[in-house]
N, C-alpha and C positions, 0 to 999 in steps of 0.2 A: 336498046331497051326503050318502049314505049312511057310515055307522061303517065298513063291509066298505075303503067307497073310501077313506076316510081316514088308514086303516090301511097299503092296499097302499105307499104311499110309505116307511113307516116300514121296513117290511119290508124294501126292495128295499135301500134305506141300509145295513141291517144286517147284510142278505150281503154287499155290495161294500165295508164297513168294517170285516168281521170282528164281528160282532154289535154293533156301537158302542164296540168297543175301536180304534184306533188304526191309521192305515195299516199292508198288511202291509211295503210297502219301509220303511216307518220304523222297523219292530222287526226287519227282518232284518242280523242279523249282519253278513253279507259287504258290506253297505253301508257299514256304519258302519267298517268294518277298511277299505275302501276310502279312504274320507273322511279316514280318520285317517294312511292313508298319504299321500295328497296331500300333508295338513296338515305333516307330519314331513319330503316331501321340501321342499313351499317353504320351511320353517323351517330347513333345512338348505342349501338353495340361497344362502337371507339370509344365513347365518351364513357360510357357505363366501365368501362374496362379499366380505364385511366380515374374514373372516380375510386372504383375499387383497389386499385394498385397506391392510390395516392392515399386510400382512410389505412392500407394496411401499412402502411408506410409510418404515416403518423401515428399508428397506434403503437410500433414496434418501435417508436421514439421516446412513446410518450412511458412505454414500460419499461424501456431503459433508463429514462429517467427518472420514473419511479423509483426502480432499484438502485440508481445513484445516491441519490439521496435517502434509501433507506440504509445504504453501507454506509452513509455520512454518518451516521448517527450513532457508530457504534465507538465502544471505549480506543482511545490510542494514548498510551501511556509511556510517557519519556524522563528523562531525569532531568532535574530542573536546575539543582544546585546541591552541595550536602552540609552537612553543620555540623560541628565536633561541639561536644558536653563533655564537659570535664568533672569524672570521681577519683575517690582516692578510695586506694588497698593498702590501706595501711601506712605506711610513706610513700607508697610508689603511684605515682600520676598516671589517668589514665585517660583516653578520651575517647568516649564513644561514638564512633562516625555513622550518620544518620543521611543515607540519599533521600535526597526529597523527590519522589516521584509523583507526578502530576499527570492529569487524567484529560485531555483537551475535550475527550468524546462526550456525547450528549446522553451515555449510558454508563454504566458500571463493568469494568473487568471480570470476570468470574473465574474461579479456581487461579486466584493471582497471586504468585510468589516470587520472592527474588534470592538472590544468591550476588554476595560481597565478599572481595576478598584483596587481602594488601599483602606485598612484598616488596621490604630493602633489598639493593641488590647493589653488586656490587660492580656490576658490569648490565650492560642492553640485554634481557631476554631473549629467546628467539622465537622466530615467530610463528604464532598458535598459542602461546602462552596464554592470550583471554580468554582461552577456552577453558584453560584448566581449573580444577579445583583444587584447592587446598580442606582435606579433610571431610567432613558432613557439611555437605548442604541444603537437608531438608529444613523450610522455612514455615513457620507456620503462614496460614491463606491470609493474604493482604487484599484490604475490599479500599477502592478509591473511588470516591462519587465524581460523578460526571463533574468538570470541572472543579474538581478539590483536588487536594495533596495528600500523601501520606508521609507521616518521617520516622518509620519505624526504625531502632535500630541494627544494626546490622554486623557488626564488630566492634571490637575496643582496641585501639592500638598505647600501645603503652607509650608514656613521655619518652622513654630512653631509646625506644626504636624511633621517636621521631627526634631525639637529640643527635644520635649517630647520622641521621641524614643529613640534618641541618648544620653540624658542624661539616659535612662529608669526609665520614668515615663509612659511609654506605651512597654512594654516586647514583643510584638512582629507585627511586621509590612509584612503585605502581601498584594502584587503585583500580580494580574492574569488576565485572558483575554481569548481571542482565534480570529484567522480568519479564518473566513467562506470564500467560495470562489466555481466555477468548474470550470473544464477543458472544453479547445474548443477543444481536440480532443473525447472525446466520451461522453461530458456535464453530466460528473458526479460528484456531492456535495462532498468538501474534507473541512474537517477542521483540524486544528493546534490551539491546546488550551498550555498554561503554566503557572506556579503558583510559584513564588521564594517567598520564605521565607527567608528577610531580616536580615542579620545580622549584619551589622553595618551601618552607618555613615559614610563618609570620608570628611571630611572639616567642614566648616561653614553654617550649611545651612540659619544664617540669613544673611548672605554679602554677596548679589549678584556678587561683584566681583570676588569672586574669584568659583574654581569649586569642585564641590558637586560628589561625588561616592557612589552607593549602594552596598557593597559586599554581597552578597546572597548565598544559595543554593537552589536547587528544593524541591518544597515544596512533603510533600508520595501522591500528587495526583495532577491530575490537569495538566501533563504532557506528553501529545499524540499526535497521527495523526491518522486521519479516522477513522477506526473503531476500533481503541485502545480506542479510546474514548467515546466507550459503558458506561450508568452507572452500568454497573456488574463488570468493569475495578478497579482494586486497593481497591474493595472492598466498592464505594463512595454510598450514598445515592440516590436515587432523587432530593431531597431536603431537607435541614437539616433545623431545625426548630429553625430558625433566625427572630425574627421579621423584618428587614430591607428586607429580602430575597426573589426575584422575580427572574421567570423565562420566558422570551421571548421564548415561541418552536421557535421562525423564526430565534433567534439567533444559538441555540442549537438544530438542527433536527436531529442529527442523535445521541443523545444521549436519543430520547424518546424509 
């Protein structure tokens, strides 16, 4: 192959690459402003995207925690303590047990009532017994202000039923109940059930004058809020098979 033909290649290279400088779209300007607008709208695309993900992010936090704190605010009512009063019928002593229930919430309970009821015994119950009632227990509506108490009464147990205990001619004595109630912020049914298992005595309970203490512990059931108070909770029955033993569903709904 002759110098002439060796040559012509070189040449042809060198007009179609600008004399062996560099493509011409790769030095033209409006390319590269192109390119670089791309580059600026995807990077803005990203960011736009990640701005959006990140405001809906915050805002599904910030309405959750709104709603946290609008459920804070509503009634939660537990029992606090209870107080025996002492009247008399006649000669026969009698003391009226009063739970004090108390109100932690920053609202009032609505359609709120409770249900109290005691049994000597002579032996351990079995279990489901908290559930049951003894008799009528429509109460009339108990209102507790947002951080107040109420100490409505609730039964009278007579001196000689708690003389038989306190002597023990009756081995054990139980106390139990619950209040029903909802909230007025998003009118949901809550209840507060308890169940002390009695251990002693503290005074006289046939002389009115002077004052009467139950020292208790909680009883293995019978002691929740809302829906701890499932009957699949602590193991409880439905209903344990008491002849005395009835159960109001309008008392206890959220235990069906």
């Amino acid at each position: 192959m002759s110098d002439a033909e060796k040559v012509e290649p070189s040449q042809s290279s060198a007009k179609a690459y600008g004399n062996g400088k560099a493509p011409l779209w790769y030095r033209s300007a409006s390319v590269w402003f192109s390119v670089g607008s791309l580059v600026a709208a995807l990077c803005s695309a990203v960011f736009t995207g990640f701005a959006v993900k990140e405001a809906n992010r915050a805002a599904n936090e910030a309405a959750a925690g709104n709603e946290i704190n609008r459920r804070a605010q509503r009634a939660f009512v537990f029992i606090n303590r209870a107080e025996l009063t002492p009247f008399k019928e006649g000669e026969t002593a009698w003391w009226a047990f009063s739970p004090i229930w108390e109100n932690s919430g920053n609202t009032p309970p609505v359609d709120g009532h409770m249900y109290v009821n005691q049994l000597p015994e002579l032996q351990a119950l079995r279990p489901g017994f908290s559930k049951c009632q003894i008799g009528d227990s429509v109460q009339p509506l108990i209102s507790v202000a947002p951080h107040g108490t109420t100490n409505v009464a609730a039964l009278n147990m007579s001196g000689y039923a708690l003389r038989l205990f306190k002597t023990g001619q009756r081995n054990k004595l139980y106390i139990w109940g619950w209040f029903t109630y909802r909230d007025t912020i998003v009118n949901e049914p809550h209840m507060t059930r308890f169940c002390w298992d009695v251990k002693r005595v503290i005074g006289n309970p046939d002389n009115t004058d002077n004052s009467v203490n139950l020292l208790h512990m909680l009883c293995d059931e019978g002691n929740c809020f809302d829906d701890d108070c499932k009957e699949d909770i602590n193991g409880e029955l439905k209903l344990p098979a008491l002849p005395w033993c009835r159960m109001d569903e309008r008392e206890l709904p959220l235990t069906r």
